[in-house]
C-alpha positions, 0 to 999 in steps of 0.5 A: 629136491626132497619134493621132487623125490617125494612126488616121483615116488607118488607118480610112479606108485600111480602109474603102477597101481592105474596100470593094474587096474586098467589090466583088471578092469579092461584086460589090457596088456598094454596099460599093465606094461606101460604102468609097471615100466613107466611106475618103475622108472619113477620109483628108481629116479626118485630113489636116485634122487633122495640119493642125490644123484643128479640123473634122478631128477632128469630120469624123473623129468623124462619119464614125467613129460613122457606121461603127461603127453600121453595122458593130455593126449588121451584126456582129449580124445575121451574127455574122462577124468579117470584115469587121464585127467587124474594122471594130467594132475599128478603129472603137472604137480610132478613136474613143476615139483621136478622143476624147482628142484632144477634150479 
């Protein structure tokens, strides 16, 4: 499960960071809002997961799945890989990491 702590805490400082740079760079509220509560989250399943808490690992798998819908959905529709195919990548990476530590 320490991969899968490892790559929440690299998603949710992802989703932290693009969501302030999509607010500098666009002024977009929304982009600031989703990425501090979506970047939050992970941060807090990853905490929970190093702690070995059970709720971690699906907290993490929820809010991954949540991202990578929204970001596949979003690299279609404008076919740029920033920020949407660098966060499909991360988010792939993310949950098949979350996925073996499942099993």
């Amino acid at each position: 499960m320490f991969a899968a702590a490892i790559a929440a805490l690299i998603y949710g400082i992802l989703a932290l960071v693009g969501g302030w740079i999509g607010y500098k760079q666009a002024g977009s509220t929304v982009s600031l809002t989703s990425g501090i509560i979506t970047g939050l989250l992970l941060l807090i399943a990853g905490t929970g997961m190093f702690k070995g808490m059970g709720w971690g690992l699906w907290l993490g798998l929820a809010v991954t799945a949540l991202l990578l819908v929204t970001f596949v959905v979003r690299l279609i529709k404008t076919r740029k890989l920033m920020p949407a195919g660098l966060m499909v990548t991360v988010g792939v990476i993310t949950l098949v990491a979350m996925i073996a530590g499942v099993g």
